[in-house]
C-alpha positions in Angstrom: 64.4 43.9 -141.9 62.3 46.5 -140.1 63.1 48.6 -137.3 61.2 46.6 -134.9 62.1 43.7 -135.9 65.6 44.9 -135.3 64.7 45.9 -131.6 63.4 42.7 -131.0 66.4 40.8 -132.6 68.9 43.1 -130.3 67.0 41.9 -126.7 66.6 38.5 -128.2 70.7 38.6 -128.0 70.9 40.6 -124.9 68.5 39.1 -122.5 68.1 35.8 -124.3 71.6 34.4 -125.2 73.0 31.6 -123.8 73.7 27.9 -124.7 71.9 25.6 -127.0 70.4 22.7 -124.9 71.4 20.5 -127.2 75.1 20.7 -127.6 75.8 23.6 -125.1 77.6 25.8 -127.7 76.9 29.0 -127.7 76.5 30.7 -131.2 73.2 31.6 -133.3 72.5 32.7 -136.0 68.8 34.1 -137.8 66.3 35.9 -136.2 66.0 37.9 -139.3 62.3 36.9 -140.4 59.2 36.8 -138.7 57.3 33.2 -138.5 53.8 32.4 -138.0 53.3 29.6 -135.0 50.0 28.0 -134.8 48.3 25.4 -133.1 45.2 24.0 -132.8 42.0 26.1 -131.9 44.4 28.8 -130.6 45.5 32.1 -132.0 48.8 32.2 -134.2 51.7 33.9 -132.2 54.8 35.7 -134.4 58.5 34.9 -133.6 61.6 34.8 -134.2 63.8 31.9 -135.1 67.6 31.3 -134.3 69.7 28.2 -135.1 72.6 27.0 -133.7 75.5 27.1 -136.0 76.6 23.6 -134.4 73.7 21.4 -134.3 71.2 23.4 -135.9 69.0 22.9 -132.9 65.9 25.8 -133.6 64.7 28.0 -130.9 62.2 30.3 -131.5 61.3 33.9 -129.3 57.6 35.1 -129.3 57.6 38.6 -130.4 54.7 40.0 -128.4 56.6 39.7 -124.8 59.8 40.4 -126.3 58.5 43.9 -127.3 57.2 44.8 -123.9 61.3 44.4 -122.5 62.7 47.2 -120.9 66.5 47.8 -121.5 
């Protein structure tokens, strides 16, 4: 895993935890590996995926704003 990707993983958990919307626990797991979102006629954005660990519920963190967070 790279160093940035490590970064962004670490705010992900710090600014970004709290309960899945779908079961309201509160424990994920992933964010390890990049993914490639696309849709339609627009540009693909990078980011990160976490699963819930209960329901396996998938939430994903764009990586471009997540790099601009200040600690």
């Amino acid at each position: 895993m790279s160093t940035t990707v490590d970064a962004i993983r670490a705010a992900v958990n710090v600014k970004a935890h709290g309960p899945c919307p779908m079961c309201a626990q509160d424990v994920w797991v992933g964010g390890d590996r990049l993914s490639e979102v696309t849709a339609a006629g627009e540009p693909s954005i990078q980011a990160l995926p976490f699963v819930c660990t209960n329901c396996g519920f998938v939430r994903l963190h764009a990586i471009q704003p997540l790099e601009t967070i200040d600690d």
